[in-house]
N, C-alpha and C positions, 0 to 999 in steps of 0.2 A: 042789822042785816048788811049796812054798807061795809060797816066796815069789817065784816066778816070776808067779803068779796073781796076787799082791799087788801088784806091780810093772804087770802089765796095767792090772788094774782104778786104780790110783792114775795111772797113764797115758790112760784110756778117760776119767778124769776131770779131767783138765787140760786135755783137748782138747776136753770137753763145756762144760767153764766158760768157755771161749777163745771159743766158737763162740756164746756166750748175750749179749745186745747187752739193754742196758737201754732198754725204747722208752717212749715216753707214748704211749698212745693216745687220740683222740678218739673219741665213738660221736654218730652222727647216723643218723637215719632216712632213710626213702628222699626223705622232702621237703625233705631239705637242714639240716633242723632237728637241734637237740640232743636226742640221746636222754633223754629224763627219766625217775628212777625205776627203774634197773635194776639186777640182781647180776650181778656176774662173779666165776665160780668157777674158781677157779686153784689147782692140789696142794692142794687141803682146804683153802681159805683163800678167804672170803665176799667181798667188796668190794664196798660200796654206795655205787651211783651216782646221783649226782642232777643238774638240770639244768647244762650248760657242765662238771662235773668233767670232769677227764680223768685216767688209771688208767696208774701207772709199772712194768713189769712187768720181769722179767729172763727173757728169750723166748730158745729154741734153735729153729731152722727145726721140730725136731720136737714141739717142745711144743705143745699145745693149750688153749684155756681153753672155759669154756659162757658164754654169755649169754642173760639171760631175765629178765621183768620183766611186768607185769600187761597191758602192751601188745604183749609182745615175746613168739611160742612159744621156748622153750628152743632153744639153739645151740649148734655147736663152731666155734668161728674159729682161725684159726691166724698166723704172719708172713705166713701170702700174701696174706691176706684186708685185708692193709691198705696202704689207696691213699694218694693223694698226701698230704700235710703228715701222716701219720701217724692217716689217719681209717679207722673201720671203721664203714661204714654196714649200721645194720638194718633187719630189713621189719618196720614196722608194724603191726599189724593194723588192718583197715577201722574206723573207730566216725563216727557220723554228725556230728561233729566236723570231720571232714577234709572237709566240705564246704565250711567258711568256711577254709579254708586255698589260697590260691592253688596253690602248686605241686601239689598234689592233681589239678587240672584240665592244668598244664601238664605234668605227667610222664606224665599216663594217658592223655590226648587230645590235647595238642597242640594249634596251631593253630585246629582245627575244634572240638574241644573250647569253647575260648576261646571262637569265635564264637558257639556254642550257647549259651551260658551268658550272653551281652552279649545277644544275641536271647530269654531267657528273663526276664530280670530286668526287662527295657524292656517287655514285649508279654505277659507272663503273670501276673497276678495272686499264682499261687503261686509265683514267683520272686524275690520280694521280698526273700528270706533271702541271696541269692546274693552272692559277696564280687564286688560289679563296682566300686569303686574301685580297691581292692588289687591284685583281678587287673590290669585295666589298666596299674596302675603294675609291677607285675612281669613282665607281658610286655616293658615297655619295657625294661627292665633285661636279660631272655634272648632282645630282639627277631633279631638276630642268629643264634641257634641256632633259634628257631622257622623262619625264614622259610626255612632253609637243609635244617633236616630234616623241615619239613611240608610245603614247595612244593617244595622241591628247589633251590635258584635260589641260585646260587653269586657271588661276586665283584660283588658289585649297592655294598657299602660300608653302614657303619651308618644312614646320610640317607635311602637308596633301599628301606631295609629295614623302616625307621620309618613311610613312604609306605606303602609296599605292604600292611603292617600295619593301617596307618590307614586305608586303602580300604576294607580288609577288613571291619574290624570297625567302623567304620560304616555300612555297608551293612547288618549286620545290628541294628545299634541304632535304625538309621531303618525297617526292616520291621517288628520287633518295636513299637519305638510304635503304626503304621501297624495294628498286631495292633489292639492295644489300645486305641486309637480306633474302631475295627470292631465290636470286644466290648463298647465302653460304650455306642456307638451303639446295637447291636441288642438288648443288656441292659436298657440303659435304668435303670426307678425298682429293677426286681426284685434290684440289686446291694445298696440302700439298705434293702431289705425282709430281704436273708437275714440267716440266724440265721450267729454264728461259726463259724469250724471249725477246725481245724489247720494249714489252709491259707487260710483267710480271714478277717482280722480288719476290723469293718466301722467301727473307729475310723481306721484308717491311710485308707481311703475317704473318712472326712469331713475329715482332717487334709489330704490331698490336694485335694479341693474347700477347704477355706478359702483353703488357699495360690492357686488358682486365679482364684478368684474378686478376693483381694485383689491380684494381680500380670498377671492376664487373658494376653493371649498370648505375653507374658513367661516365664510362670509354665512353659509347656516347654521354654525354653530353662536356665533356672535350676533346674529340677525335674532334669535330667541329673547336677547336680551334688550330691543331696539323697538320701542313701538311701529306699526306702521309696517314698517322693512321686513318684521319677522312673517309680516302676512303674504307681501309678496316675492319676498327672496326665494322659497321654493316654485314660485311662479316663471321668477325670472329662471331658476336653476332648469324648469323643464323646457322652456321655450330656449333656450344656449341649448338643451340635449346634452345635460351634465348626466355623466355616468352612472346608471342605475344601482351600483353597490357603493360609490365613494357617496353617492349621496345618502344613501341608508345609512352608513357610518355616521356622517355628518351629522343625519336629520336625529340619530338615537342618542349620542353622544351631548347634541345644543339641546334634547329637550328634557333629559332627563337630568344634564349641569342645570337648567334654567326651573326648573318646576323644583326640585330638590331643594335648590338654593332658596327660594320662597318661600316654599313650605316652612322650613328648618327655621329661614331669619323670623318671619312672623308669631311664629310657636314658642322659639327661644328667649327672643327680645321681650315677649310676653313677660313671659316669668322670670326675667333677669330684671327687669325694668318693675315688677309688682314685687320680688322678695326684695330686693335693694332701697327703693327709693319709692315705695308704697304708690305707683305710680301704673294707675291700668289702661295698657292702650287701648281699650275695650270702649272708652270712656271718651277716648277724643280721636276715631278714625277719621273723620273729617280733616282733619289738619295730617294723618298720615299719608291719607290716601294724595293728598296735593304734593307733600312732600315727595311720593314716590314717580307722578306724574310728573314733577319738576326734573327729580334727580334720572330718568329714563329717557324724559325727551330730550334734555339738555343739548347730548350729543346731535342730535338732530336740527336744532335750533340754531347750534353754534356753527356747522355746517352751512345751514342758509340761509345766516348773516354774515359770517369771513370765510367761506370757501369761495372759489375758483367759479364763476357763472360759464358755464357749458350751453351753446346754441343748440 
């Protein structure tokens, strides 16, 4: 009888090791990003994870492991839990971080989302923080699936989709100025008088007037493409009582060069950069999104470190 039992179990075990497939896994957040900073605990054995690793395990359908990490609540994943190329995506927790992070807006809101956020940064003073280059370039890159599961609108082709996009969100980039033209108008000097806040620094106010002043109704077309500056340049433009039709020229002309231009590069470069050189930006926005923050504020940096200090 023993060794009948011996014969099982050394049998239960042949079949169990048969069945166990060595996998790598990847861990990415719900923003598409690499999980950074997490443990995965497997049969009593830690494994720390840090940005891009990825974790070689010898998995049976019924094994389980935890994951958890100072961002991540504690979990049990399993083989089912992992999607295509071998990824296992976690939820994140909210940190007010995930505000300058594009897909943040595009996974939670969508579409309408986007537009709010283009309409917030251009027309509200406390918008200023808001990732509106990045997003725009990374809408181009998911303009396809926005237009498909925000409006619903099927079989239109990537050109048509780009358009409808572009309508979109300059419409809200041209009201949101049109805000903010309004609010400097009726503001006036009291913008120049308040004290800071958290939400209002009154340096970026006068960095916006100098550019103004020096590049006159230029200065909203080129303010589009300028973090910061693009928030307050129609501020500044209503409090001076710049011209109510040169500034509509200005304000339709900067937003619909700057939102078009975004849409197109992100959308394009996509698929220049995945047919050419097998290469998807999809895969490492993190490192674009910095890139585009670097290459936007530059001008503004290099400004106020070798410009001219003004009392």
């Amino acid at each position: 009888m023993r060794k009948i039992i011996l014969v099982v179990i050394a049998f239960i075990s042949i079949l169990s090791a048969k069945s166990q497939d060595s996998t790598v896994i990847k861990f990415k957040n719900q923003y598409k990003a690499d999980a950074k900073n997490i443990t995965v605990k497997f049969k009593d054995i830690e494994y720390k994870i840090s940005s891009k690793d990825s974790l070689k395990l010898l998995l049976s359908p019924s094994d389980s492991f935890m994951v958890e990490g100072k961002d991540y609540n504690p979990k049990f994943y399993s083989k089912a839990n992992i999607e295509n190329e071998n990824i296992i995506f976690l939820h994140k927790k909210f940190t007010w971080t995930d505000l300058l992070t594009p897909m943040f807006y595009i996974i939670f809101g969508g579409i309408w989302f986007i537009v709010f956020v283009i309409f917030a940064e251009t027309g509200l003073f406390a918008g200023f923080f808001l990732p509106g280059d990045s997003l725009l370039f990374v809408t181009g890159i998911y303009s396809n699936d926005l237009v498909q599961s925000g409006l619903k609108i099927n079989g239109t082709g990537s050109f048509i989709n780009l358009i409808i996009l572009g309508i979109i969100i300059s419409t809200a980039g041209i009201l949101g100025n049109y805000v903010g033209y309004w609010f400097g108008g009726k503001s006036g000097q009291f913008l120049f008088e308040r004290k800071d806040s958290f939400f209002f620094r009154k340096k970026y106010l006068f960095q916006a007037k100098d550019f103004y002043e020096k590049h006159g109704g230029g200065a909203i077309v080129m303010a589009r493409f300028l973090p910061i500056v693009r928030t307050f340049a129609p501020i500044v433009a209503g409090i001076v009582g710049m011209d109510k039709k040169k500034f509509a020229l200005y304000n339709v002309i900067g937003c619909v060069a700057w939102v078009f231009t975004m849409l197109f590069a992100g959308h394009y470069l996509q698929q220049f950069f995945l047919s050419t050189f097998h290469f998807d930006l999809r895969e490492h926005l993190e490192i674009i999104v910095i890139g585009i923050i670097f290459v936007s504020t530059a001008p503004l940096f290099f400004k106020f470190l070798f410009g001219k200090k003004n009392s």
